[in-house]
C-alpha positions as CSV (number, residue, x, y, z in Angstrom):
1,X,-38.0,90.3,29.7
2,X,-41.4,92.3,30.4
3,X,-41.6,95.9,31.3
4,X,-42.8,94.8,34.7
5,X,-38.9,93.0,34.8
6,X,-37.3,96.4,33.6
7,X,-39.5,98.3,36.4
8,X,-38.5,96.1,38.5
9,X,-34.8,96.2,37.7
10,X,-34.1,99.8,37.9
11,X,-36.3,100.3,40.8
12,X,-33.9,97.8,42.9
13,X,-31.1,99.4,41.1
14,X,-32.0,102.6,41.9
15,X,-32.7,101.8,45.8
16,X,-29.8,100.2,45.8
17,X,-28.1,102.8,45.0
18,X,-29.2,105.1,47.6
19,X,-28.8,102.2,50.1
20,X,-25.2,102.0,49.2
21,X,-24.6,106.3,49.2
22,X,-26.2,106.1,52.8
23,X,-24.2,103.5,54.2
24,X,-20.9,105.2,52.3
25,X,-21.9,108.7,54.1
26,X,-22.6,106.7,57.2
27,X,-19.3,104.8,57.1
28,X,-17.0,107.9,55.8
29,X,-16.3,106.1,52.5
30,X,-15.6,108.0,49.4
31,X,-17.4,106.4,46.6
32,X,-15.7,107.5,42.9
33,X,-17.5,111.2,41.5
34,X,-19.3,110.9,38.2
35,X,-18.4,114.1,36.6
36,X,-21.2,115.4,33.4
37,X,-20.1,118.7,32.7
38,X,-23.9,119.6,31.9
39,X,-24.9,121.9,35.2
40,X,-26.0,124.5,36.3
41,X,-24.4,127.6,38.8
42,X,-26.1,127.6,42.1
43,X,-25.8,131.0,43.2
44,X,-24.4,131.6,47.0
45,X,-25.8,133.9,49.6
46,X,-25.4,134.3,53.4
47,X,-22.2,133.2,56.0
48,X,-19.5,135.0,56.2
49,X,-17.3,136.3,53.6
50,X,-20.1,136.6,51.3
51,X,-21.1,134.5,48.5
52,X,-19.6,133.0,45.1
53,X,-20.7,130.2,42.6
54,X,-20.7,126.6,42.9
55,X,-21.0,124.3,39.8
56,X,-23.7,121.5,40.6
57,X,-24.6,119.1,37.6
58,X,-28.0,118.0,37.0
59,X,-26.6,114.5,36.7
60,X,-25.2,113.5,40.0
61,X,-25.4,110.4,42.3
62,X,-28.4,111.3,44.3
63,X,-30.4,112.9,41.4
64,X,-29.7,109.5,39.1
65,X,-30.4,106.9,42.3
66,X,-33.9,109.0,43.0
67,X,-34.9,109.2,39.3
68,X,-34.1,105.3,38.9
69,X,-36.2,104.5,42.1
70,X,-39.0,106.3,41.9
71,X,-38.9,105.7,37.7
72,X,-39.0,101.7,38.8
73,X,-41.1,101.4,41.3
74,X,-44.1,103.8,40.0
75,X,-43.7,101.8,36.6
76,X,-43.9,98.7,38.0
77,X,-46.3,99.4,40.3
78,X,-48.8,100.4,37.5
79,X,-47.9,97.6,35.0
80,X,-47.8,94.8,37.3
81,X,-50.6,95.5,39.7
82,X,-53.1,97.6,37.5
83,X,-52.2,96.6,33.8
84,X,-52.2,100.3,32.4
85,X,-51.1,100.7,28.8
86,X,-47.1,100.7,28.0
87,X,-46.7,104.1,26.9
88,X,-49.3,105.6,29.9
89,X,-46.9,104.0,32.4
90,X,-43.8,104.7,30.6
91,X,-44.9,108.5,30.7
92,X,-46.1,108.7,34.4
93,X,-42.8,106.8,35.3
94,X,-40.9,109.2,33.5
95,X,-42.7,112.2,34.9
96,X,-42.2,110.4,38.9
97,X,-38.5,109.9,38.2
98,X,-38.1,113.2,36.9
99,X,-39.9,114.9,39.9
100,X,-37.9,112.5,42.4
101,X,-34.7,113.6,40.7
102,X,-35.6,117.4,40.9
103,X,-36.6,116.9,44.6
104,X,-33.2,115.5,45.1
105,X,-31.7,118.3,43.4
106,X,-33.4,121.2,45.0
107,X,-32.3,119.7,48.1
108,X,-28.9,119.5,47.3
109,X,-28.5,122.9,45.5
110,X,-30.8,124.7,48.8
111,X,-29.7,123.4,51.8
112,X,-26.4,121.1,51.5
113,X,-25.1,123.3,48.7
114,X,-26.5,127.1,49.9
115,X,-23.6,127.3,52.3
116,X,-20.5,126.8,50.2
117,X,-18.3,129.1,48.7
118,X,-15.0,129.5,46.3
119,X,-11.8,129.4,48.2
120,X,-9.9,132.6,47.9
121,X,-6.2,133.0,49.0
122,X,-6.4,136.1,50.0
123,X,-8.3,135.6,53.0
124,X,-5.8,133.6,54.5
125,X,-3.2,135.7,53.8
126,X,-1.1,136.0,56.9
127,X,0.6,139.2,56.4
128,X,-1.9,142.4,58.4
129,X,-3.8,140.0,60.8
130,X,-4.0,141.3,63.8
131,X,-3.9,139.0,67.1
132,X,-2.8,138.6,71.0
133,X,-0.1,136.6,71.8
134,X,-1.4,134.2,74.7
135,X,2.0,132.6,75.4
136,X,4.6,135.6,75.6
137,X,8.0,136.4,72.9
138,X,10.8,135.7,75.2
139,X,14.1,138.1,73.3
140,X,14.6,135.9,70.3
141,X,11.9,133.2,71.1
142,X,8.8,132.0,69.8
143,X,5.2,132.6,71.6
144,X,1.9,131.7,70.3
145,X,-0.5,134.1,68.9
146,X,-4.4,133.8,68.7
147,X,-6.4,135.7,65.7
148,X,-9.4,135.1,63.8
149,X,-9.8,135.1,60.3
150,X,-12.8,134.2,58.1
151,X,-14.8,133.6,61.2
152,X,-12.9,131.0,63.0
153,X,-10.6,131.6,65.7
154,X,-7.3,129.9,64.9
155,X,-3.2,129.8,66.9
156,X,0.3,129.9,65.4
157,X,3.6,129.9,66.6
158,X,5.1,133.9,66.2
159,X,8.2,135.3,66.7
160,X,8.8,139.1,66.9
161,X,10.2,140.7,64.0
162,X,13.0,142.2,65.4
163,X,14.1,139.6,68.1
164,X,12.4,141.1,71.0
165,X,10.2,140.2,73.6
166,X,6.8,140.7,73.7
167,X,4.3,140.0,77.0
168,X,1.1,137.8,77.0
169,X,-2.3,139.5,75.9
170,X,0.0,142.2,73.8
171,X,-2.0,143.2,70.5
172,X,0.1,142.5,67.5
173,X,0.0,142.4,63.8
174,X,1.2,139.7,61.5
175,X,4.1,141.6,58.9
176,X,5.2,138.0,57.3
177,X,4.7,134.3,57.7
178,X,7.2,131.7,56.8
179,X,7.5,127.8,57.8
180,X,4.3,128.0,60.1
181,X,5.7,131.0,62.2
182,X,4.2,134.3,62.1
183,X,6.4,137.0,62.2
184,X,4.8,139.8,64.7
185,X,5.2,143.6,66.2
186,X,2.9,145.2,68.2
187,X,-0.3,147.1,66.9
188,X,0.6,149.8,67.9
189,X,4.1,150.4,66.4
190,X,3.0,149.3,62.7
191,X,5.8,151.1,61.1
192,X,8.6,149.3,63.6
193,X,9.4,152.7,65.6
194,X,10.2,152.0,68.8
């Protein structure tokens, strides 16, 4: 086997890796994760809720795939067609697929990463939200109450919390949630005086 042959081999390696990650994003299919605990913490600003840390290893699919490409193809591109010396191609290759992979990685950690943020169960904790009902309580009933919470509007089922009935559009606040249902009294009766 020449160099050209390696080149050559993890250039269509490489591409064919990308190839196959497109048509796997394209098609919805969830290819195995390669895990290398060697990373780095991309730091997260901006949308709501502020920001937290995400874990993104220098080693990943795309990184890997765009090093092997653009490592194959500049290396055989200079041994095959212009007959540099080994080690002058080895080192450009190197330096191509390194650049390729850091492009790749920029990408990922700017724009696809940027947005994403730890999970915390607190903010979707039920109990305090505050909501309307837009299908009324009937006297030991359920009714359907609309809130937001981290940015999103979202609907449960609610009862009220002590069996009456409360009327469409009526402000209330959430004082458990069990089973799906949200337990409700109006805003503006917190403590449960009536």
């Amino acid at each position: 086997m020449t160099w050209s042959d390696f080149y050559l081999i993890c250039f269509l390696v490489g591409f064919g890796l990308s190839a196959l990650s497109l048509l796997a994003g394209s098609v919805h299919l969830h290819l195995p994760h390669l895990h290398v605990h060697q990373g780095v913490h991309v730091s997260m600003r901006g949308g709501s809720g502020g920001g937290g840390r995400v874990d993104l290893s220098w080693f990943n699919f795309g990184t890997i795939a765009a090093f092997l490409a653009w490592f194959g193809g500049t290396g055989y591109l200079l041994e095959h067609y212009y007959h540099v010396w080994f080690l002058i191609v080895l080192g450009i290759a190197m330096f191509s697929g390194l650049g390729a992979g850091a492009i790749v990685f920029w990408f990922l950690a700017k724009f696809l990463m940027g947005r994403e943020k730890e999970l915390d169960p607190d903010d979707y904790d039920m109990v305090g939200v505050l909501g309307k009902l837009s299908i009324p309580i009937r006297a030991g009933g359920t009714g359907e109450l609309v809130y937001s919470q981290e940015g999103t509007r979202r609907v449960t089922g609610a009862r009220a919390e002590n069996g009456d009935s409360l009327p469409k559009g009526c402000e209330v606040m959430v004082t458990r949630y069990e089973r799906g249902i949200a337990y409700v009294r109006r805003w503006d009766d917190p403590a449960g005086e009536l």
